[in-house]
C-alpha positions, 0 to 999 in steps of 0.5 A: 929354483933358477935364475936366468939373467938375459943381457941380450935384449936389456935389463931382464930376470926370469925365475921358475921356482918349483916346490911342493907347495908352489910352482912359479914362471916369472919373467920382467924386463925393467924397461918396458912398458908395462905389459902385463900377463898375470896368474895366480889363482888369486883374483885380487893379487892378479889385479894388484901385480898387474897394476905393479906392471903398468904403472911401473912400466915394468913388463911383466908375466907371472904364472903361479900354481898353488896349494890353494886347496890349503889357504893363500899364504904360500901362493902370495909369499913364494910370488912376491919372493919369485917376483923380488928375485926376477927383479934383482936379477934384473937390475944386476949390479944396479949401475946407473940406476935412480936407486931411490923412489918415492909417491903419493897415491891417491885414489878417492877418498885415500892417499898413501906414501910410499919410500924405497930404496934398492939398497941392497938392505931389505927393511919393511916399515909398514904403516897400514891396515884394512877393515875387512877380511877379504878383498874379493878371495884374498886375505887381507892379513897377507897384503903386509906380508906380499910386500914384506917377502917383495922387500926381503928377496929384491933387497929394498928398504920400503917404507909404505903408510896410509896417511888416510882413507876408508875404502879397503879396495881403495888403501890396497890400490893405492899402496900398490900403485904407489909402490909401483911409482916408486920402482919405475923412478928408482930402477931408471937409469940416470944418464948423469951416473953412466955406470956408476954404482949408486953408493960411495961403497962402490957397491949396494948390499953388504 
């Protein structure tokens, strides 16, 4: 796996990350617009980081080979590992960033609430679930865990609740979206802090 941060042209992150079980192209750039280009081999998780990128305005290319000739766990972990990564390449020392982020999302007949901050202390409180197996091909025992490893390698406490709703497609689209929200606000850079590390610590993480 390597790690290529491009100061030249902003905050940007790129990951490849080779393995037996996955082979992984990522790259971001925080401050786009919300371009997306998106292969997994999984339908509903491409339509899922593609609304991560547009509605965060995060740019965002990800091409994922996997072993799905296996199952999906190790295409949808090492993705959301790879992604977390890019993403705190991205964001470097995190100086001047918003830091913390929050949304209601809601789509229909469903409405979640989503919390984070990039602290640098991954956490994952999730409050959701769904009443089917599959979302299209997708398990959907392994939404929680996309979300979980997304939190462990970007280094963000997320919190993520379903208040209500009944539309599997729906709770799965609103929680992304609401994530998605959540990051555009707490990866915006805040002209008040200039390069001001948000924390009293003088740093975030450890």
């Amino acid at each position: 796996m390597t790690r290529v941060s491009d100061t030249s042209s902003g905050r940007t992150g790129s990951v490849t990350r080779n393995t037996a079980e996955t082979k992984i192209a990522i790259h971001v750039d925080l401050d786009g617009t919300g371009r997306y280009d998106v292969s997994t081999g999984i339908g509903f998780l491409d339509h899922m980081v593609e609304q991560f990128s547009r509605h965060s305005l995060i740019d965002l290319d990800m091409k994922v080979e996997g072993d799905l000739h296996v199952d999906q766990h190790h295409t949808t972990e090492d993705s959301a590992i790879a992604l977390g990564q890019a993403l705190a390449e991205a964001m470097g020392d995190k100086a001047g960033i918003g830091r913390y982020g929050h949304a209601y999302s809601p789509m229909d007949e469903t409405l979640s609430r989503v919390a984070l901050d990039i602290s640098g202390r991954p956490f994952l409180v999730w409050k959701a679930g769904f009443t089917q197996e599959k979302l299209g091909e997708w398990d959907t025992e392994l939404i929680e865990h996309w979300f979980h490893s997304i939190a462990q390698s970007a280094g963000i406490t997320l919190h993520m609740e379903l208040i209500y709703g009944t539309n599997n497609h729906h709770i799965c689209e609103s929680l992304y979206k609401g994530f998605a929200r959540a990051m555009r606000t707490a990866v915006e850079r805040d002209p008040r802090k200039g390069e001001a590390i948000p924390s009293t610590k003088g740093q975030l993480g450890g």
